[in-house]
C-alpha positions as CSV (number, residue, x, y, z in Angstrom):
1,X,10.9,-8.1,23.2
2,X,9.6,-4.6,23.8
3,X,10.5,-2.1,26.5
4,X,7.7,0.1,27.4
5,X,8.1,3.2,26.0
6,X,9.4,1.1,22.9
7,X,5.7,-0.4,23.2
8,X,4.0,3.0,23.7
9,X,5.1,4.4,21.0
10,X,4.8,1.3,18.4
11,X,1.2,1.0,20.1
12,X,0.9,4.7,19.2
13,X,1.7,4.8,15.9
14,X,-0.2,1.6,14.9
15,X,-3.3,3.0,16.0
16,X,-2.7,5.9,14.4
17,X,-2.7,4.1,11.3
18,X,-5.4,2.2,12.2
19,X,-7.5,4.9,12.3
20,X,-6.3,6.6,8.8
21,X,-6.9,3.2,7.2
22,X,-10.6,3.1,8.4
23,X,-11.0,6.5,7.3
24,X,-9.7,5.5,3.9
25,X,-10.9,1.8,3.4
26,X,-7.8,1.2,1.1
27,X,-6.5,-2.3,0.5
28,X,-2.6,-1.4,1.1
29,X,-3.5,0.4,4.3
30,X,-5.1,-2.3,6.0
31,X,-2.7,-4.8,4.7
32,X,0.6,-2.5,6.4
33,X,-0.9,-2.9,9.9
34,X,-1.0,-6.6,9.8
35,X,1.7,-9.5,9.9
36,X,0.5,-11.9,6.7
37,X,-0.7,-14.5,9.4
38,X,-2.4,-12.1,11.5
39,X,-5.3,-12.8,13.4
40,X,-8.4,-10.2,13.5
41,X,-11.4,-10.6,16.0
42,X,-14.1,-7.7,15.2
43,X,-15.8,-9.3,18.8
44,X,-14.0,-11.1,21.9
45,X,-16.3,-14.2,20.6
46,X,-16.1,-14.2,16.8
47,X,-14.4,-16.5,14.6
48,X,-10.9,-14.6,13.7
49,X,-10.3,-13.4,10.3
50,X,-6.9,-15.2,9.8
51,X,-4.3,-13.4,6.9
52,X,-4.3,-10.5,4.5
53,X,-6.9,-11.4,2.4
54,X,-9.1,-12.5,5.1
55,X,-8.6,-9.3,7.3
56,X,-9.0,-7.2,4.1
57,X,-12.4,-9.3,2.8
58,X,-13.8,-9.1,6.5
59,X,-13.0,-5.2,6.6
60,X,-14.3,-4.1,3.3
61,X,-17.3,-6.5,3.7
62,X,-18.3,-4.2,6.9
63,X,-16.9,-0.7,6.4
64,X,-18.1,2.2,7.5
65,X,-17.7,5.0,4.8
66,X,-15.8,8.2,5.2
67,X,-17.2,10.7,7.2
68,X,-19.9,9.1,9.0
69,X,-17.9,8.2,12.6
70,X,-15.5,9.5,14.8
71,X,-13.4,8.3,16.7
72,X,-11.1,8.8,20.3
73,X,-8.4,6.9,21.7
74,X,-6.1,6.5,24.5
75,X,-3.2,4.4,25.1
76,X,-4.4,2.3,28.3
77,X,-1.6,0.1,28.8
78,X,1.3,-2.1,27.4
79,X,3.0,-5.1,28.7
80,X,5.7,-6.4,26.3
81,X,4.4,-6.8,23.0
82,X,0.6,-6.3,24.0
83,X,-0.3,-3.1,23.8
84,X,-4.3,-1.7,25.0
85,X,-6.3,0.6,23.2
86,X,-9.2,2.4,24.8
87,X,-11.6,4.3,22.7
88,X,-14.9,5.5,21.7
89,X,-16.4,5.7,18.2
90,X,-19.1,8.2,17.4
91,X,-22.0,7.7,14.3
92,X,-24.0,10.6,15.1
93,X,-25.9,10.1,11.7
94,X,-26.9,6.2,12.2
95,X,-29.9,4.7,12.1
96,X,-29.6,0.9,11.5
97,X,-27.3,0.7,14.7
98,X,-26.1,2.2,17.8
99,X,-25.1,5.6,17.9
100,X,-21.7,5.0,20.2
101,X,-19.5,2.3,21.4
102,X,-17.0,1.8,23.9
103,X,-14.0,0.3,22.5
104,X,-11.1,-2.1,24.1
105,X,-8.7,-2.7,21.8
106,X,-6.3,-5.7,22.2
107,X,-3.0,-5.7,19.9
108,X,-0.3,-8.0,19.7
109,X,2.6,-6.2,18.2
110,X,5.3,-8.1,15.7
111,X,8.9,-6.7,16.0
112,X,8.6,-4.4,12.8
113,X,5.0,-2.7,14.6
114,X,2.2,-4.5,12.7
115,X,-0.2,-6.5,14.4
116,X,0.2,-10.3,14.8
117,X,-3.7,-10.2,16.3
118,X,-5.7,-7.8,17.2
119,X,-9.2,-7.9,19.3
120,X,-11.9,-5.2,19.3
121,X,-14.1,-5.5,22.8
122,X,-16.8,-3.4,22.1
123,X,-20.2,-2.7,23.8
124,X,-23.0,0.3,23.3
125,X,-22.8,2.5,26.4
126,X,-26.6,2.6,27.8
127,X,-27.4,5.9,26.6
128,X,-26.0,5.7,23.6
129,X,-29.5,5.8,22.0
130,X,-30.0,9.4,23.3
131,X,-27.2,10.7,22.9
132,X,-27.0,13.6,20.5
């Protein structure tokens, strides 16, 4: 069980890694932020992607490439071993989708700070089509 600043700052760190391995795309830093039965919904709806090599087909088979997004985050809120992740991601140079998103995060952390599942609620902001 996790106290809460134990949380915060396991919360923290794993989406600090999170973020480096999106930048990066590489195998071994998506597999460290997951347990090997881990559970990964890219939508609150979707089918997860259950296990290593699920999470890491799923992943690659949608990646965005280095340099084309951005992305801020704040810690929202953690409650034992769930941990919130508010964010918004940035593609200023996209054309085949939206330009921003809104991002919920929802992270179940394992004792040792990898996810056991993890949720992405996302949805396009109304403007996000004019923004610049």
């Amino acid at each position: 069980m996790w106290d809460r600043e134990a949380a915060a700052v396991a919360a923290n760190d794993w989406i600090g890694r999170y973020v480096r391995a999106w930048g990066t795309n590489d195998p071994d830093d998506i597999r460290s932020l997951f347990t090997p039965d881990a559970e990964y919904r890219d939508g609150p709806s979707t089918k997860p992607w259950i296990g290593h090599d699920a999470i890491l087909a799923g992943w690659i088979g949608q990646k965005d490439e280095p340099g084309t997004w951005s992305f801020e985050h704040e810690l929202t809120a953690v409650d034992g071993d769930i941990a919130i992740i508010r964010g918004r991601t940035s593609y200023p140079g996209a054309t085949t989708k939206s330009r921003l998103y809104d991002n919920l995060m929802v992270i179940r952390l394992a004792d040792d700070g990898r996810a056991r599942s993890f949720t992405d609620w996302y949805v396009t902001p109304h403007t996000a089509e004019t923004d610049e």
